[in-house]
N, CA, C and O of each residue as an XYZ file, in Angstrom:
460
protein
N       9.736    -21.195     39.358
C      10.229    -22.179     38.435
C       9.321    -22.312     37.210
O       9.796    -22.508     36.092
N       7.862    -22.191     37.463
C       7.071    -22.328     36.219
C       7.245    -21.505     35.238
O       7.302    -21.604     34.012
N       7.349    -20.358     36.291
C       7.590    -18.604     35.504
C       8.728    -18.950     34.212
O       8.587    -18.911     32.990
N       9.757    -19.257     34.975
C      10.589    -19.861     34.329
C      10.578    -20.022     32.795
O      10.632    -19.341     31.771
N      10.465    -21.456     33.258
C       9.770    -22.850     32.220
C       9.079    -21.551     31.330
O       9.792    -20.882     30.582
N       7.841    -21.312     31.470
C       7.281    -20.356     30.680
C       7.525    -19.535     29.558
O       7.039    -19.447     28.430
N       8.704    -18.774     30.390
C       8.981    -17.455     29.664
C      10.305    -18.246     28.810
O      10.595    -17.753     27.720
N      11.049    -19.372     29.254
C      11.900    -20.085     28.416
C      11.614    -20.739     26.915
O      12.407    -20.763     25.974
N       9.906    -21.401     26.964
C       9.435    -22.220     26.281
C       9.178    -20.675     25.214
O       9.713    -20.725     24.107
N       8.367    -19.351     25.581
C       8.052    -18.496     24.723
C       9.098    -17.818     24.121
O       8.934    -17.168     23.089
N      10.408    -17.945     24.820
C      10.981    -17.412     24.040
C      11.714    -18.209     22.826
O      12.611    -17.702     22.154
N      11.145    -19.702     22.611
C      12.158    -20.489     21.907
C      10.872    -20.351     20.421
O      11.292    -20.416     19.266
N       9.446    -20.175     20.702
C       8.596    -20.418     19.874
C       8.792    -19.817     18.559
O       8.990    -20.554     17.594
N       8.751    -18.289     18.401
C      10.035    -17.836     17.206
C      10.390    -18.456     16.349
O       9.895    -18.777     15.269
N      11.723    -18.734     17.063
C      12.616    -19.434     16.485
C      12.364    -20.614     15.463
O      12.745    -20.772     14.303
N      11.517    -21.455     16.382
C      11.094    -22.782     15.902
C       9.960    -22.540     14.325
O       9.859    -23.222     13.305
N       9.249    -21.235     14.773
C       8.410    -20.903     13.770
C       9.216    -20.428     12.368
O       8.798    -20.882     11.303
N      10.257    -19.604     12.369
C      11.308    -19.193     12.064
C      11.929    -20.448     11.125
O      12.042    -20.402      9.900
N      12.197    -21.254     11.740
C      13.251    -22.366     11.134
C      12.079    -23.318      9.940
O      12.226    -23.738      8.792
N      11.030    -23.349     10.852
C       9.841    -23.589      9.468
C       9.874    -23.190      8.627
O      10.345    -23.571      7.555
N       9.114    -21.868      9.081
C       9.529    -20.566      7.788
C      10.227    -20.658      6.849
O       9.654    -20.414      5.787
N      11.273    -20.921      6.785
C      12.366    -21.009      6.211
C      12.748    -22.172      5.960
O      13.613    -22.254      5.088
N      12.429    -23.031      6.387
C      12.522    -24.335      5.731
C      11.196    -24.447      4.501
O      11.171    -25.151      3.491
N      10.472    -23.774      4.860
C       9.424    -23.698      3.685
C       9.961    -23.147      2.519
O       9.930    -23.725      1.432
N      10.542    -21.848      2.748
C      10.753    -21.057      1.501
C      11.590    -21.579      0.490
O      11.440    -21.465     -0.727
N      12.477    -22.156      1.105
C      13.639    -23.084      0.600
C      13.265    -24.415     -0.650
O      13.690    -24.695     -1.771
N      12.177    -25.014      0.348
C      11.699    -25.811     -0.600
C      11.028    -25.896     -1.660
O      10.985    -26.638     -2.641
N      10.388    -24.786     -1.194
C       9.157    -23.828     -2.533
C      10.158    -23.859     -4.014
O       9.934    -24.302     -5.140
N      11.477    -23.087     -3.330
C      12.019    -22.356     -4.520
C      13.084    -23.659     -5.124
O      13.515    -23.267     -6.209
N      13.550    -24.817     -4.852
C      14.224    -25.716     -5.018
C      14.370    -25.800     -6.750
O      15.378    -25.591     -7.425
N      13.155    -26.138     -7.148
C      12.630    -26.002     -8.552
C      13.075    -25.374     -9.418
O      12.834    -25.694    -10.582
N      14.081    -23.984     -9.027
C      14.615    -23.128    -10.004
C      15.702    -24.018    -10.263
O      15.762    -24.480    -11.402
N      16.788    -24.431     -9.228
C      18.163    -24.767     -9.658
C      17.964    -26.211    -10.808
O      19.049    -26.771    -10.960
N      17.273    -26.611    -11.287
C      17.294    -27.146    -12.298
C      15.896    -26.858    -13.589
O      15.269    -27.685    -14.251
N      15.810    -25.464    -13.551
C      14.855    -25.595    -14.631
C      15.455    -24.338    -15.531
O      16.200    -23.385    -15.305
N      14.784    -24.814    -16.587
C      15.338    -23.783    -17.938
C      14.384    -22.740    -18.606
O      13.428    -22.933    -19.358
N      14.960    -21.476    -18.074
C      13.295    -20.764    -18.520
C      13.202    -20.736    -20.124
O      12.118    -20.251    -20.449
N      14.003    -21.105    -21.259
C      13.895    -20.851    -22.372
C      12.750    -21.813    -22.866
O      11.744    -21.447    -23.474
N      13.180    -23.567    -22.379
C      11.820    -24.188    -22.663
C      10.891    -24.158    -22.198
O       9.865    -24.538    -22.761
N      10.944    -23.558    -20.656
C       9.349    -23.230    -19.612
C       8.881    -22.276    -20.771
O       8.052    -22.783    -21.526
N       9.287    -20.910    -21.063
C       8.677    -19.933    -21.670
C       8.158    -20.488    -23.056
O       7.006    -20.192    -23.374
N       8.635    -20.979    -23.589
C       8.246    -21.797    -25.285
C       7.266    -22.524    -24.966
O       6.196    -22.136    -25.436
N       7.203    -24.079    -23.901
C       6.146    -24.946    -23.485
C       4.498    -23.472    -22.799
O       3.287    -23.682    -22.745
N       5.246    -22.252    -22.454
C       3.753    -21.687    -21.673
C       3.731    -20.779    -22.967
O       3.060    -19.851    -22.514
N       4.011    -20.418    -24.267
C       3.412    -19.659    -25.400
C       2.637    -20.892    -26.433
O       1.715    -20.721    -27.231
N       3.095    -21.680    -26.221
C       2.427    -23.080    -26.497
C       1.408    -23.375    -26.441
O       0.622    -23.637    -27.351
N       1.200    -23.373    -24.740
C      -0.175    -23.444    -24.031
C      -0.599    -21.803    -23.810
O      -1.036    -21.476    -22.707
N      -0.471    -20.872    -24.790
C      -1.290    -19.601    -25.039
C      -0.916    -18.665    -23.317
O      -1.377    -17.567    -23.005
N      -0.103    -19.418    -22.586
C       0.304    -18.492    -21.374
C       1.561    -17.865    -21.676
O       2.687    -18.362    -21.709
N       0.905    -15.846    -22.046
C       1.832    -15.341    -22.027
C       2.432    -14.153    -20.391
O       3.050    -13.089    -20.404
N       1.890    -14.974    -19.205
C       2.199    -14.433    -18.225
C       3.960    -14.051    -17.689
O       4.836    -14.903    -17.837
N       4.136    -13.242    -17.329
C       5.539    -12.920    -17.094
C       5.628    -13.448    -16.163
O       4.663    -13.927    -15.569
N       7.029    -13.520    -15.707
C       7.313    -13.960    -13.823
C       7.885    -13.206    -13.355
O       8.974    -12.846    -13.801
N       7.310    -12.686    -12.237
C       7.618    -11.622    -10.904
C       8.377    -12.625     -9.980
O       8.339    -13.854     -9.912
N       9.192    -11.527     -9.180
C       9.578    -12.083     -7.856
C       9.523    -10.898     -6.724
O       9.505     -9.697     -6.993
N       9.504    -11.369     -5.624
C       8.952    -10.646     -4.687
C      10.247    -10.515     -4.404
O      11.151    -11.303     -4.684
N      10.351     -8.924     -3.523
C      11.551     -8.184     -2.775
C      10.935     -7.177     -2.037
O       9.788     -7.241     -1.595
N      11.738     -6.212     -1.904
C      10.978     -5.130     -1.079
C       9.556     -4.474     -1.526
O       8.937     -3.753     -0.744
N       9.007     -4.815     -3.034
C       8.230     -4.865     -3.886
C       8.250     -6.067     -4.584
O       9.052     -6.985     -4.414
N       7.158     -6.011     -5.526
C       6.814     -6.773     -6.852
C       8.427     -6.380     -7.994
O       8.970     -5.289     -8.168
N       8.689     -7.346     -8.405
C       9.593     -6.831     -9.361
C       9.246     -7.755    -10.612
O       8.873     -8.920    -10.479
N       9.414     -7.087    -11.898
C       9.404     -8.056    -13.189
C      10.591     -8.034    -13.702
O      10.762     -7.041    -14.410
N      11.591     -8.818    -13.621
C      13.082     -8.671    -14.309
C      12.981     -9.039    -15.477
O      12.310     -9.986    -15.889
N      13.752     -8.190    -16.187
C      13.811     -8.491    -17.907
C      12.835     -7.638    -18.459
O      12.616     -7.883    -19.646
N      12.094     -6.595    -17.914
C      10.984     -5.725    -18.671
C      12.068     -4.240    -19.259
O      11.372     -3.371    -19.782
N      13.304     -3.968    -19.228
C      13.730     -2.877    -19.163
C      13.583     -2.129    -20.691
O      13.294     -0.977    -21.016
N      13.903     -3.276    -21.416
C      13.540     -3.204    -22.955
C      12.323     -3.505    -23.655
O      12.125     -3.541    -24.870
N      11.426     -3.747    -22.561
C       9.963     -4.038    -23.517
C       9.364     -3.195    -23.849
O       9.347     -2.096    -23.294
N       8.531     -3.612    -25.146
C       7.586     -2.621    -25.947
C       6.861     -2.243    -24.737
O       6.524     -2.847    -23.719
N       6.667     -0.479    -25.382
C       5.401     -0.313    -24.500
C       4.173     -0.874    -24.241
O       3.656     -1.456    -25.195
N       3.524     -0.852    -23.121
C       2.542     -1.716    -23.039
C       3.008     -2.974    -23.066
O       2.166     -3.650    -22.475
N       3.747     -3.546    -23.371
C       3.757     -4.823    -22.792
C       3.287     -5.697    -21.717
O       2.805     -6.829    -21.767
N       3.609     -4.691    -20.448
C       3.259     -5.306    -18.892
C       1.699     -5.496    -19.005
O       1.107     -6.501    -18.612
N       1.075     -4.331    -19.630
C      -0.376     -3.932    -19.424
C      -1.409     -4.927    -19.886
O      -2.554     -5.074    -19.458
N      -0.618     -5.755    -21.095
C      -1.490     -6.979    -22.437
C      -1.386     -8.084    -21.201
O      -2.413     -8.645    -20.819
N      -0.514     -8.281    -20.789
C      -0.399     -9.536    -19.798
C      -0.194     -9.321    -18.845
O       0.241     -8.207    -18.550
N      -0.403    -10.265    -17.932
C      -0.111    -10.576    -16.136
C       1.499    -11.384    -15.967
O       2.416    -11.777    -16.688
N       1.132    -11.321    -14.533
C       2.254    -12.088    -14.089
C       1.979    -13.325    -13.283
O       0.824    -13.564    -12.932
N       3.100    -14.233    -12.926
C       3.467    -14.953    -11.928
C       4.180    -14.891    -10.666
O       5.379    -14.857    -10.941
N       4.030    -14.865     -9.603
C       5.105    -14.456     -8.969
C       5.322    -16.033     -8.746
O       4.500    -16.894     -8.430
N       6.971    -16.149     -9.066
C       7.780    -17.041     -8.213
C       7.712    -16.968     -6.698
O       8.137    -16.007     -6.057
N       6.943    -18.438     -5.974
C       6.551    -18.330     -4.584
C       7.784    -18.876     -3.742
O       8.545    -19.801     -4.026
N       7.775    -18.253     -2.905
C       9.178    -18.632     -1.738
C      10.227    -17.137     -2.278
O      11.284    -17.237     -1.655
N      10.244    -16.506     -2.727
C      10.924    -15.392     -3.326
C      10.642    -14.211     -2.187
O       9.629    -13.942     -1.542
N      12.091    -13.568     -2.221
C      11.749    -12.562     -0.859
C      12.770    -11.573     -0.498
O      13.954    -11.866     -0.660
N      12.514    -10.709     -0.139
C      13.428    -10.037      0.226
C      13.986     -9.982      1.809
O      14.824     -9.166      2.192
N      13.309    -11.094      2.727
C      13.631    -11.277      3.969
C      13.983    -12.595      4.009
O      13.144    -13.466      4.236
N      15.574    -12.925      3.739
C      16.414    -14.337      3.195
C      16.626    -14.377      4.859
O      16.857    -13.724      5.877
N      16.355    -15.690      4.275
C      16.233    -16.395      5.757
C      17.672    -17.900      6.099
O      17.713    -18.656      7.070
N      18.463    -17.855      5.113
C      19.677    -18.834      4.992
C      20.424    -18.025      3.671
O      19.994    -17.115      2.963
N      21.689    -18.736      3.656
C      22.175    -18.796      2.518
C      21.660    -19.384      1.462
O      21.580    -18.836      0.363
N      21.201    -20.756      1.764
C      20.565    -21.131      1.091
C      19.425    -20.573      0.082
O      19.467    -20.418     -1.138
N      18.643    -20.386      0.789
C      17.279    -19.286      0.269
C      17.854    -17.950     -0.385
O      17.207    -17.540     -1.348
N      19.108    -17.123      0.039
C      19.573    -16.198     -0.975
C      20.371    -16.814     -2.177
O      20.640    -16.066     -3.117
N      20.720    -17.966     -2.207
C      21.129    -18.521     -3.614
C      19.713    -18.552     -4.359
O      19.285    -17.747     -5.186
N      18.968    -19.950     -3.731
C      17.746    -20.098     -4.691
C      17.031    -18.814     -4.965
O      16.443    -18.798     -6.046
N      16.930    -17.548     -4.111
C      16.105    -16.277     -4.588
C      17.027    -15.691     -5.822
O      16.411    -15.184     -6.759
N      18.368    -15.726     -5.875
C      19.243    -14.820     -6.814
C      19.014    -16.179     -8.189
O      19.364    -15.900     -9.336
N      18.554    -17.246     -7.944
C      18.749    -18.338     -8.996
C      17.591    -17.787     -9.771
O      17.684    -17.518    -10.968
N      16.466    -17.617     -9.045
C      14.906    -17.502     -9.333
C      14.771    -15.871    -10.185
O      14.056    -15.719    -11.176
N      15.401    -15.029     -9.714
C      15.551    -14.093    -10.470
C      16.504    -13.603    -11.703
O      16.563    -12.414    -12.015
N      17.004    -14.290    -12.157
C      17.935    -14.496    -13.189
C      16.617    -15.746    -13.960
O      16.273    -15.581    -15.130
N      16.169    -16.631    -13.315
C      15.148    -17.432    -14.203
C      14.535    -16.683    -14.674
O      14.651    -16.631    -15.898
N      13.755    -15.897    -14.150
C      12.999    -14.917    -14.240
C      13.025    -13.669    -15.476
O      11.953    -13.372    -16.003
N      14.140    -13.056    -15.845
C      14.457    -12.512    -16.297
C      14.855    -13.105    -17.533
O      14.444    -12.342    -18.408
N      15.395    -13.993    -18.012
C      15.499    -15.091    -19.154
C      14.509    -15.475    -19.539
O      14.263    -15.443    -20.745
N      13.443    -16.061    -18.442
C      12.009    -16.684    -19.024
C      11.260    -14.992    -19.387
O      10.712    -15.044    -20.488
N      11.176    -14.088    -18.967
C      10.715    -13.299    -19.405
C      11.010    -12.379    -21.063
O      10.328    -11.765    -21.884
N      12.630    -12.816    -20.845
C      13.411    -12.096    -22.222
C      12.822    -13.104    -23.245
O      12.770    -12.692    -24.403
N      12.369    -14.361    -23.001
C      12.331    -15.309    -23.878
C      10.610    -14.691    -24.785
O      10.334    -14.473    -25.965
N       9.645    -14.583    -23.213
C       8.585    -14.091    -23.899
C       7.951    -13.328    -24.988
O       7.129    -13.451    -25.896
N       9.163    -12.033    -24.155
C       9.552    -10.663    -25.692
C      10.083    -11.121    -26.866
O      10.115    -10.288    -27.772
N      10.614    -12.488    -27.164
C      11.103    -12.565    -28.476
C      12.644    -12.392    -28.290
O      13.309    -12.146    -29.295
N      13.240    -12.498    -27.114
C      14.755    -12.236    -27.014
C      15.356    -11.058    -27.085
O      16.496    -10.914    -27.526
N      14.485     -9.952    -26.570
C      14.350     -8.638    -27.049
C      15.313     -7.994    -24.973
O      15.496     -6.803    -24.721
């Protein structure tokens, strides 16, 4: 019966870690569905931050670099948008990741000059 109990309780731990997990990522990324990267990017050239924003996937990705001057990436760094992933853990979390990368790519186009 303990055996049981045991191997019942380990197999639920996962899960429970799991549903954290993911209740974390979720909340991290909340922040996109109401923000505007045109004034984020204007307010951070403002304050002299010309860092891009990354989001994480199966790699690092910078959306919106397809048209940048050369060298561009190389003059500046990035941000990665945190809670971003390529291991979506709800629906939820694949909306806010597809929200965050479209931010991403706007706040970045904004950097280049709309380029």
């Amino acid at each position: 019966m303990k055996l049981r109990l045991s191997i019942l309780v380990l197999a639920f731990i996962p899960s429970i870690l799991f549903a954290q997990t993911c209740k974390d990522k979720v909340q991290i990324l909340q922040w996109v569905e109401n923000a505007n990267p045109l004034e984020d990017a204007a307010k951070a050239l403002e304050n002299g931050n010309a860092n891009f924003m990354a989001v994480n996937g199966y790699g690092l990705y910078i959306p919106g670099m397809e048209n940048a001057p050369e060298g561009a990436f190389e003059k500046r760094g990035y941000i990665v948008i945190e809670g971003t992933s390529d291991a979506l853990c709800s629906k939820r979390h694949l909306k806010l990741n597809n929200i965050a990368l479209e931010y991403a790519k706007s706040y970045n186009h904004a950097l280049l000059g709309g380029k």
